[in-house]
C-alpha positions in Angstrom: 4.3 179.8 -6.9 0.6 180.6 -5.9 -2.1 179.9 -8.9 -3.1 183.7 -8.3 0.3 184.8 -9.3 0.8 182.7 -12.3 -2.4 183.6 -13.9 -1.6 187.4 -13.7 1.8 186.7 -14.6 0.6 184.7 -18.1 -2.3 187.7 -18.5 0.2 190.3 -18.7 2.1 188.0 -21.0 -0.5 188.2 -23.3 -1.5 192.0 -23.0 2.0 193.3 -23.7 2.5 190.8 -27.2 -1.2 192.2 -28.3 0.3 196.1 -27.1 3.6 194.6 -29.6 1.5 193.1 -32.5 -0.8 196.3 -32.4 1.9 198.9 -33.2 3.1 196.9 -35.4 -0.3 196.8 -37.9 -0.4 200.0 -37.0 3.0 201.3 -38.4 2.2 198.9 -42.0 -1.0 200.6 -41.9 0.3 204.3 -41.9 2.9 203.5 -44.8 1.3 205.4 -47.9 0.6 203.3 -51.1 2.8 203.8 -54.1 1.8 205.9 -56.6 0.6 204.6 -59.7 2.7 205.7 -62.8 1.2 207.6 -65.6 0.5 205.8 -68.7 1.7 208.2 -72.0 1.3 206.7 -75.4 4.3 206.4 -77.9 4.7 204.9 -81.3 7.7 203.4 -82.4 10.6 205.3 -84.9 9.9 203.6 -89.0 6.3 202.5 -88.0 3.2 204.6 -88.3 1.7 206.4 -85.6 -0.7 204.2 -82.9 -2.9 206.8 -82.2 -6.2 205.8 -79.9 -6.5 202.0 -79.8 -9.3 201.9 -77.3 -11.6 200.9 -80.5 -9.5 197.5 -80.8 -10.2 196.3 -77.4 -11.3 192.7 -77.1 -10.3 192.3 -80.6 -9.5 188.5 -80.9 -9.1 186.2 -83.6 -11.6 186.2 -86.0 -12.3 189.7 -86.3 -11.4 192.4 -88.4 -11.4 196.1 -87.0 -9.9 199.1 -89.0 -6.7 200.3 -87.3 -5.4 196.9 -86.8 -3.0 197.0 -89.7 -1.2 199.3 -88.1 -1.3 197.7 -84.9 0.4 194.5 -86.9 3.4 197.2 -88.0 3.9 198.6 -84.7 4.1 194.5 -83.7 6.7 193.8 -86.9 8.8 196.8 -85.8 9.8 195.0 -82.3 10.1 191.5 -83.2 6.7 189.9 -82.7 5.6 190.0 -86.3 7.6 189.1 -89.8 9.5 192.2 -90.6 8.0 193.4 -94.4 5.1 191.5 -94.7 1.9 192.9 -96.0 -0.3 193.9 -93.2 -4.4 194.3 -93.5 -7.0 194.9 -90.7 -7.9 190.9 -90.1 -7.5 189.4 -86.7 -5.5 186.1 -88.0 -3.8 183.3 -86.7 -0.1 184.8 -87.0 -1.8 188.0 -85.1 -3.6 186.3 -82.1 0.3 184.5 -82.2 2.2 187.8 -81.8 -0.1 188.8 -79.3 0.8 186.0 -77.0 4.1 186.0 -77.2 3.8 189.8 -76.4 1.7 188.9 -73.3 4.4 186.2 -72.0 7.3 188.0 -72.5 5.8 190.8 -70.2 3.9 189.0 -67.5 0.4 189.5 -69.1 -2.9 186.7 -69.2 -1.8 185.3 -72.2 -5.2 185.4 -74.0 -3.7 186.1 -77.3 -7.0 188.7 -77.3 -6.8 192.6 -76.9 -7.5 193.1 -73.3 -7.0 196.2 -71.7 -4.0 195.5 -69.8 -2.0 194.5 -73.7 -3.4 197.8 -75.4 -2.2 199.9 -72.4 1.6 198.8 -72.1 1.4 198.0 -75.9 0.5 202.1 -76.1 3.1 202.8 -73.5 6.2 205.2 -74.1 9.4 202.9 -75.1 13.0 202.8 -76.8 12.6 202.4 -80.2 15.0 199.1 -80.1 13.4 195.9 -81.2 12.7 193.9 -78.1 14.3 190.7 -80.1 15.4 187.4 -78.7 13.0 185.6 -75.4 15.0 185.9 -72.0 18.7 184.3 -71.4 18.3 180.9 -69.1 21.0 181.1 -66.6 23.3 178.2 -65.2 20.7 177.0 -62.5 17.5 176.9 -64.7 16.0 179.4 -64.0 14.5 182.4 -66.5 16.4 185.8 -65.9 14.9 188.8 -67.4 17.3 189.8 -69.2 18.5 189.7 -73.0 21.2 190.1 -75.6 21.2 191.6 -78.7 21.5 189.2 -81.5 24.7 187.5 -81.8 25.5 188.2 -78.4 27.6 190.9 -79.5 30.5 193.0 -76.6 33.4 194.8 -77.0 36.7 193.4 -76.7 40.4 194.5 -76.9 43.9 193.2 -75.4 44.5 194.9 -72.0 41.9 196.3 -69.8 39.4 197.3 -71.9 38.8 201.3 -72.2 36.1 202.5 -74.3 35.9 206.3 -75.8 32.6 208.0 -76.3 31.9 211.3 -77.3 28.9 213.7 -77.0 27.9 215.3 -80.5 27.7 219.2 -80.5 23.7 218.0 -81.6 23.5 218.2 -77.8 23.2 222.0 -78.5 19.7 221.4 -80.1 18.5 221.0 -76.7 19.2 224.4 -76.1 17.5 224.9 -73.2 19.7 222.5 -71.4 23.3 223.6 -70.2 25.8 221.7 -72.4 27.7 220.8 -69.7 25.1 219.5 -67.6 23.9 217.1 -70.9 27.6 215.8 -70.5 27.5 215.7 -67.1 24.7 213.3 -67.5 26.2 211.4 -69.8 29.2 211.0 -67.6 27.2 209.8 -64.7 25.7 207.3 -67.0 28.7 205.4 -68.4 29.6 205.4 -64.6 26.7 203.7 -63.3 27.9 200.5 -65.7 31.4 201.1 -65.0 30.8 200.3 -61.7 30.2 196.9 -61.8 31.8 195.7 -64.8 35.5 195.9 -66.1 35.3 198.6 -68.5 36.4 202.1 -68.4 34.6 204.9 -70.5 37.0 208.0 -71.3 34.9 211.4 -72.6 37.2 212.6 -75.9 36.1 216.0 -77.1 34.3 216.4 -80.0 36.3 219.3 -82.2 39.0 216.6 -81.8 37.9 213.1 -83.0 34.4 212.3 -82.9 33.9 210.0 -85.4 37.0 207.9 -84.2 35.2 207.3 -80.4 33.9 204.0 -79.9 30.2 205.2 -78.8 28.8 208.3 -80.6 26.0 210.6 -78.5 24.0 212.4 -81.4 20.4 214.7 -81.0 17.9 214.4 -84.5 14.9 215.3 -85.5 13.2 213.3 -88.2 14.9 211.0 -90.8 18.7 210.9 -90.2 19.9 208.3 -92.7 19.9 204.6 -91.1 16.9 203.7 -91.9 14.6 205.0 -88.2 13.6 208.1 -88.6 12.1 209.8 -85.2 8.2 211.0 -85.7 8.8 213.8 -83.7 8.0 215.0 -80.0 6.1 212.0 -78.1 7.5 209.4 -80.6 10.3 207.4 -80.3 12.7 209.1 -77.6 16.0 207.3 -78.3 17.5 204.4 -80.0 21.0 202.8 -79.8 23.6 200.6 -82.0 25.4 197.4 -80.0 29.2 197.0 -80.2 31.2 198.0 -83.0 28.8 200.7 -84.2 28.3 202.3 -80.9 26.1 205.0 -82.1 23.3 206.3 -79.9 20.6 208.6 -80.5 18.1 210.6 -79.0 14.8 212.3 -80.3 15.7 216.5 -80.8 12.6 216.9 -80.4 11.3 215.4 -76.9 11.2 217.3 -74.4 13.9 216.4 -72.1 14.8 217.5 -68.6 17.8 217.3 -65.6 15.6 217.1 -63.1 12.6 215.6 -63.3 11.0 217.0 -60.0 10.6 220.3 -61.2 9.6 219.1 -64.8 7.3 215.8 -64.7 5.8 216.1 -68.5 9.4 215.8 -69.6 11.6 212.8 -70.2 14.6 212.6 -68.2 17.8 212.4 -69.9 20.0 210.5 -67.5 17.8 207.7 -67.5 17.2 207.4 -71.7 21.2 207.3 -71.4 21.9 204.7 -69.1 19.1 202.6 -70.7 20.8 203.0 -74.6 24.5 202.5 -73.1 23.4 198.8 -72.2 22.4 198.4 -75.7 25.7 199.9 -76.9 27.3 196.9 -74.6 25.4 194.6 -76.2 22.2 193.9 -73.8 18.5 193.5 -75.2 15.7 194.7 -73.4 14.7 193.3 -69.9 10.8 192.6 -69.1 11.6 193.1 -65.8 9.6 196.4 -64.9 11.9 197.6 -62.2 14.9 197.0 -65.0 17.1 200.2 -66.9 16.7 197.8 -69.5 13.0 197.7 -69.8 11.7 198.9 -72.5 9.4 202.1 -71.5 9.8 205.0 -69.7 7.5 207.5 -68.8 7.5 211.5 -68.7 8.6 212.1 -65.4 10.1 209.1 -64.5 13.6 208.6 -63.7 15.1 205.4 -63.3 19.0 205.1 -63.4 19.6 202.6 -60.7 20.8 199.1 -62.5 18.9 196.3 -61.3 20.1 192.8 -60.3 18.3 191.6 -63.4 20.9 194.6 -65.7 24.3 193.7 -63.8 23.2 190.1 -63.9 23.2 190.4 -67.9 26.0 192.7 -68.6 28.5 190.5 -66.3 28.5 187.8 -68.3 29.4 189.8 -71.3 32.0 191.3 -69.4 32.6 189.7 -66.1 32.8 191.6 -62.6 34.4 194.6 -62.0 36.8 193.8 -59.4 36.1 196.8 -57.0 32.2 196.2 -57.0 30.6 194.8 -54.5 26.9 194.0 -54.6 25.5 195.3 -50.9 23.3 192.5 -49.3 19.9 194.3 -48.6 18.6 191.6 -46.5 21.0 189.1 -45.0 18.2 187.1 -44.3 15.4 186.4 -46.9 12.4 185.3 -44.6 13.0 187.9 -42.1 12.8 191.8 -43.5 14.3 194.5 -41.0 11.0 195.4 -39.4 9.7 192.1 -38.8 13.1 191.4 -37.2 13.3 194.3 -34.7 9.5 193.2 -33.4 10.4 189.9 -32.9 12.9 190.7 -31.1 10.8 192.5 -28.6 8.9 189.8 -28.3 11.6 187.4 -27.6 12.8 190.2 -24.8 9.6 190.6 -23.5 9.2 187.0 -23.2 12.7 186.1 -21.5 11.8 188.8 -18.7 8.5 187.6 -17.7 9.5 183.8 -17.9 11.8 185.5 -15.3 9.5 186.7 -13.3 7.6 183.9 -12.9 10.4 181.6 -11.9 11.1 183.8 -9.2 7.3 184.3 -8.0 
């Protein structure tokens, strides 16, 4: 082969992987960012209010800053603080502790201080469930996200196991939703964990037994007798029972919403639903963000899809459903889809002009 040749040959070589590499930043480039989600501040059902905490920030131990007594209740209420204790307005030791702990168990800098980041999820919208025991270690080590509720309570029966739930005629508060399209909700909910478990959810009507189904779908506004009263619209949307009680509940007086496209300041209902039914089952809250068991939502937000990190937990309560089967999004870890078609180009690209040569 004359040196001429192979030199042009090896030049092209080169020009058509740049062309290849090129489009391809190009195409990452044009993807659009994801959108940041709105933060919406909450406060949790039997605690008072958390109204504006930007006063506490950097707030570390040591201090003392009026507001923070409250703070330390909201902190009691979901499991970082000693349920009944007196609370005051002093940053002590057990505070700068509770703070901590909240900052591990979500992925914060644990600084055990007020930063910004802790007062901004800590004033996020969430279920009114305490968040409760640290995250299950699985079988090979390592830390799922996932939790039970104390006692590691589930259902059980002799048989296939069929549980009843019924939708109170509560529902009706929400009057400007269709009552069948609330239960229609519902339905689609219990289905989603249906799926991948071995349990099977049967709708009984209400005018016939509702107090004898297994899980109990109720609307209220304010106290309702057991002892977590809802504080009224953007409190505490919903809060649910684990098995054996089975009693779910959601805030009368939120504003809630089928479709959250057409109504972003709203709460969607379909997601509150799925996210209570795990606790019905017996699962805790996840801190895994992308989770139906995490413990905030936002207006607007929908999010009904179970996670690896949900099924993960509420199979080994329950085991597998039989028919499910978990879909492999990327048969190969170290190679995504994209990345896999370019280099395949490449590889063509290559194989023809190694080709070429040889036969120049």
């Amino acid at each position: 082969m004359l040196p001429w040749r192979r030199a042009a040959a090896c030049l092209l070589l080169v020009a058509l992987l740049v062309g290849i590499l090129s489009c391809r930043h190009v195409a990452n480039a044009a993807r659009p960012a994801p959108a940041a989600a709105a933060v919406l501040h909450r406060h949790p059902g039997g605690a008072a209010p958390l109204r504006s905490l930007k006063h506490l920030q950097g707030a570390g131990r040591g201090s003392r800053v009026a507001g923070l007594a409250e703070l330390k209740k909201h902190l009691a209420w979901f499991g970082y603080l000693r349920p009944g204790a007196e609370h005051d307005d002093a940053f002590d030791d057990r505070m700068e502790a509770a703070v901590k702990r909240y900052q591990s168990r979500f992925g914060l800098p644990v600084t055990g201080r007020l930063d910004p980041a802790t007062l901004g999820l800590i004033t996020s919208p969430r279920c009114g469930v305490s968040d409760g025991r640290v995250s299950v270690v699985m079988s090979d080590s390592a830390a799922s996200r996932f939790t039970f509720l104390d006692g590691e309570p589930r259902w059980a029966g002799s048989g296939p196991l069929v549980l009843t739930y019924s939708v109170s005629s509560s529902a009706a508060t929400v009057g400007y939703l269709p009552p069948e399209a609330v239960r229609a909700a519902f339905r689609s909910a219990f289905a989603r964990w249906a799926k991948v478990i071995p349990v099977e959810f049967v709708e009984i009507d209400e005018d016939y037994s509702y107090h004898k189904a297994d899980i109990r779908v109720s609307f209220y506004e304010g106290d309702h007798g057991d002892g977590s009263p809802f504080d009224g619209e953007e409190g505490v949307v919903a809060h649910a029972y684990g098995p054996k009680d089975g009693q779910v509940h959601f805030d009368a007086a939120e504003r809630w919403t089928l479709d959250v496209d057409s109504e972003t300041e709203a709460i969607d209902l379909e997601s509150v639903a799925t996210h209570e039914i795990g606790h019905t089952l017996g699962l805790g809250h996840s801190s895994s963000p992308e989770a139906v068991m995490y413990p905030y939502i936002n207006f607007g937000e929908r999010k009904v899809e179970l996670s690896i990190d949900d099924i993960e937990g509420v199979q080994l309560l329950y085991g597998s459903n039989p028919r499910f089967r978990h879909e492999q999004q990327d048969p190969s870890p170290s190679v995504s889809p994209g990345r896999s078609s370019w280099l395949g180009s490449i590889s063509f690209v290559w194989v023809v002009l190694v080709m070429l040569v040889t036969h120049l």
